[in-house]
C-alpha positions in Angstrom: 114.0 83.1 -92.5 114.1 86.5 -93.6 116.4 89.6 -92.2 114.8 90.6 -88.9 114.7 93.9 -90.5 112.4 93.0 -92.7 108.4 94.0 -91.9 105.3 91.9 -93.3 103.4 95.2 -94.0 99.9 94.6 -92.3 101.0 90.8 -91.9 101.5 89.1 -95.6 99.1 91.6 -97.4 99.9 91.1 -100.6 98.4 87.4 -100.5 96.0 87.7 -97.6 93.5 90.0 -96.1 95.1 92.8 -94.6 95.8 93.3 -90.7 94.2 90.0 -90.0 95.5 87.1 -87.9 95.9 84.8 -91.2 97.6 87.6 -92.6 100.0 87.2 -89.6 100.1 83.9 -88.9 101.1 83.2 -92.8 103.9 86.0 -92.5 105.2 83.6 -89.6 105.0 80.9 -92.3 106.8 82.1 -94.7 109.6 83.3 -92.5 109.0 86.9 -91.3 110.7 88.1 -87.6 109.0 91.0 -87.9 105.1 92.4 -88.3 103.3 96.0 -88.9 99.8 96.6 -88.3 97.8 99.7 -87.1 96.0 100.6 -84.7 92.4 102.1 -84.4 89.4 102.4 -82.0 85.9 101.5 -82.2 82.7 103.8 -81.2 82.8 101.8 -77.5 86.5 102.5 -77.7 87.9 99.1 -78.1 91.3 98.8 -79.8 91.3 97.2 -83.3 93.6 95.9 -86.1 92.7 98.3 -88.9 94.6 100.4 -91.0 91.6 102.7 -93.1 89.2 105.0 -90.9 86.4 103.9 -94.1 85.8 100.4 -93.9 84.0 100.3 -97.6 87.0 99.0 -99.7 87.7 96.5 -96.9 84.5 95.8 -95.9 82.2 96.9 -99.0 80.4 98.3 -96.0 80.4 102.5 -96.1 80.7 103.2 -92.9 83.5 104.8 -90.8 84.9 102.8 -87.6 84.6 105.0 -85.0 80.7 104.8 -85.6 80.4 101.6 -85.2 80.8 99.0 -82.1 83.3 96.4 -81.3 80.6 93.4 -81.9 79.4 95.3 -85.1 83.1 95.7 -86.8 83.6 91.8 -85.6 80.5 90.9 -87.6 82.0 92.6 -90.9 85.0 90.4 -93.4 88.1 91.6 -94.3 88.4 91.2 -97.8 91.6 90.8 -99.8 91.6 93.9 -102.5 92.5 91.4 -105.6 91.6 87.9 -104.8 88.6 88.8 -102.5 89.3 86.4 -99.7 87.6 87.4 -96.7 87.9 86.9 -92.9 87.2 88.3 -89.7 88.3 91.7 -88.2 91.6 91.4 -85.2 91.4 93.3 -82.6 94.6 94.2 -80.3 93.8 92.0 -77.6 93.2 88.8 -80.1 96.9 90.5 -81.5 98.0 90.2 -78.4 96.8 86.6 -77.6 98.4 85.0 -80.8 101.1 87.1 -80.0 102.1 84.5 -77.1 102.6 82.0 -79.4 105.3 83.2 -81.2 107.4 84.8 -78.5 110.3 86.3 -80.9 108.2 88.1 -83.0 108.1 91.8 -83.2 105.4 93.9 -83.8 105.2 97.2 -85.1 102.4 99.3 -83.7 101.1 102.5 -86.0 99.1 104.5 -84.1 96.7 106.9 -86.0 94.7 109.8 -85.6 91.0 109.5 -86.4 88.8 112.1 -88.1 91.7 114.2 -87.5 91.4 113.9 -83.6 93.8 112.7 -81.2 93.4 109.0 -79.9 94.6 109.9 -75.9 92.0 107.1 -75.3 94.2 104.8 -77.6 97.2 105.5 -75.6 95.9 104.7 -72.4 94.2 101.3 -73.1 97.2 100.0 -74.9 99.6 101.0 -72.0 97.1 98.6 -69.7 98.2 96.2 -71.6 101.7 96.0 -70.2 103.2 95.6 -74.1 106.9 94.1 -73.8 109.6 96.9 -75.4 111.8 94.4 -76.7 108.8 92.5 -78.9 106.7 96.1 -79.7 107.3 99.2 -81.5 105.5 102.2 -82.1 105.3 104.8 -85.1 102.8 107.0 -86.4 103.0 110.2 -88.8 101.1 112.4 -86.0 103.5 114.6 -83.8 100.9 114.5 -80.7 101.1 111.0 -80.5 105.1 111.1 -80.6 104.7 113.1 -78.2 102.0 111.1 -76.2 104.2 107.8 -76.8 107.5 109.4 -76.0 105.8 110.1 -72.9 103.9 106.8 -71.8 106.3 104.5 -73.7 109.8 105.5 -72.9 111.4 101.9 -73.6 109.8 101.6 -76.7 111.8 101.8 -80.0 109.5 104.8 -82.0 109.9 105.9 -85.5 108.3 109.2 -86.7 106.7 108.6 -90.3 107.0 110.6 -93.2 105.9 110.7 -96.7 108.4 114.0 -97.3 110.6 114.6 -94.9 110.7 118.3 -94.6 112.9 120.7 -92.6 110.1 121.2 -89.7 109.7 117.8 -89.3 113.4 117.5 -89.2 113.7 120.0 -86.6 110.9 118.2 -84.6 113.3 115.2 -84.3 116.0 116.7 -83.2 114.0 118.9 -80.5 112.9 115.7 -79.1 115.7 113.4 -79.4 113.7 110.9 -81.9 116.2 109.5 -84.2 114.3 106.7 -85.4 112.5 107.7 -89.1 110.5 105.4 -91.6 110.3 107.5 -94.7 108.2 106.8 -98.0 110.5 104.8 -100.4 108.9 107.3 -103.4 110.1 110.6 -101.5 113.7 110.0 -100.5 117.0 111.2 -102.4 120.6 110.5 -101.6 121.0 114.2 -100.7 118.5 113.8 -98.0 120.0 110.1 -97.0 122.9 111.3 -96.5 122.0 114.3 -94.7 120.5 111.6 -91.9 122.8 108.8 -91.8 125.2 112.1 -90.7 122.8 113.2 -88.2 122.7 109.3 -86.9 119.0 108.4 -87.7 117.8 104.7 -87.8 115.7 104.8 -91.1 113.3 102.8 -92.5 111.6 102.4 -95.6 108.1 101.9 -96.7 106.8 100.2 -98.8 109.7 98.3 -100.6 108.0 95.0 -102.6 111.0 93.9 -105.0 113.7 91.6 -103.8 116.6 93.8 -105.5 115.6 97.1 -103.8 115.3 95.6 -100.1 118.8 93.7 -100.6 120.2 97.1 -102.3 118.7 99.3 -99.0 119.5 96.6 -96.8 122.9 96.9 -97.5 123.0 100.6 -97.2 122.3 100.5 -93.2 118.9 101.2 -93.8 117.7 99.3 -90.1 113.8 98.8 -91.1 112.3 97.7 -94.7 108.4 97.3 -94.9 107.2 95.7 -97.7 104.0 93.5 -98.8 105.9 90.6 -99.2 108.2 90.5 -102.5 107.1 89.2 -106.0 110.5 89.2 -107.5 
C-alpha cells in the first residue's frame, strides 16, 4: 500500500481512462489511500467527474460540457489518450456511491471555474450531499471558490493551487488563513520552499510520476504528492 500521501491523479490515469470509476477502482487495486478528481457541471446542472471544459480529446466529440445534458455526457466514452480504452462518464453522485465501499479512502475534490464563470451552483449541490471532512478535500486554482469553500466547507482540509506561486497569491493566503498549497512540481525552487515551510504551509506537489522524486519530496515534509501513477 502506498504512503497515504500519495494521490492517484484522476484515479490511475496513466493506465486507464481518466476520472472514471475503473480509473478509481484500479487505483484501490494497486494500493492508493488516496484519489483526485475534478469537478464540473452539466447544462441541467448535474455535478460530473471531469477534468477538461472541451470534451473532444476525451470524447472525440467537440463539444463543451456545460452545453450538453447529464443523459447526453453519460452517452459519450471516456477514452484513454494513448491506449484508447474507453468507458463511461462518473458523475459525483456514482463517485459518491462507490465511495461507500471503500470507506478509508480519501478524495480530493478540484473544483473549477467554467468558461471563466463562477460555479456557486457547484458549491451548493455538493454541500447537499453531506460530504464527510475526514474522507474529502477540496482545492481549486480559483480564489472565489476558496473563498466560497472556506465559507460552506469550514472542516474541510483546502489547498489553494498554483502553477507559480506569486507574491499576491502569497498574500491571499495569509489574508485568509489558508496554509494548505499544491504547487506545480515545474515551477517551484528551494528559495521559494523554504520561504513556505517557514511560513508553516502544508505543500503539495503536482504532478510527480517517477518513484525517485516522490520518495525524494516525500522525505522533505512535502504532506501531498499527485502523480499519474509511477513508471520507474
Amino acid at each position: 500500500m502506498f504512503s497515504n500521501k500519495l494521490f492517484a491523479h484522476r484515479g490511475l490515469s496513466s493506465l486507464y481512462p481518466e476520472n472514471t470509476l475503473i480509473s478509481f477502482e484500479k487505483a484501490v487495486l494497486a494500493g492508493y489511500q488516496c484519489i483526485e478528481c475534478d469537478v464540473l457541471l452539466t447544462k441541467d446542472m448535474i455535478p460530473v467527474i471531469c477534468h477538461d471544459e472541451n470534451l473532444k480529446k476525451l470524447t472525440e466529440h467537440d463539444v463543451n460540457l456545460i452545453d450538453i445534458t447529464f443523459n447526453d455526457f453519460k452517452k459519450l466514452k471516456i477514452a484513454h489518450t494513448l491506449s484508447r480504452q474507453t468507458t463511461e462518464p462518473c458523475s459525483l453522485n456514482e463517485l459518491l456511491l462507490w465511495k461507500k465501499k471503500h470507506p478509508s479512502l480519501k478524495i480530493n475534490l478540484e473544483l473549477k471555474t467554467q468558461q471563466g464563470i463562477f460555479p456557486k451552483n457547484l458549491i451548493q449541490i455538493i454541500k447537499q450531499s453531506d460530504l464527510d471532512s475526514k474522507s474529502f478535500l477540496f482545492s481549486s486554482f480559483d480564489e472565489q471558490i476558496i473563498l466560497e469553500i472556506l465559507k460552506e466547507f469550514p472542516n474541510h482540509e483546502l489547498s489553494f493551487l498554483s502553477h507559480k506561486f506569486t507574491k499576491n497569491q502569497r498574500a491571499f493566503c495569509l489574508e485568509h488563513s489558508l496554509f494548505s498549497i499544491n504547487l506545480d512540481i515545474n515551477y517551484i525552487n528551494i528559495p521559494l520552499i523554504e520561504e513556505l515551510f517557514s511560513l508553516n504551509f502544508s505543500l503539495g506537489l503536482f504532478t510527480v510520476n517517477e518513484w525517485h522524486r516522490i520518495n525524494h519530496y516525500l522525505s522533505q515534509k512535502f504532506d501531498r504528492i499527485f502523480t499519474d501513477h509511477p513508471s520507474s
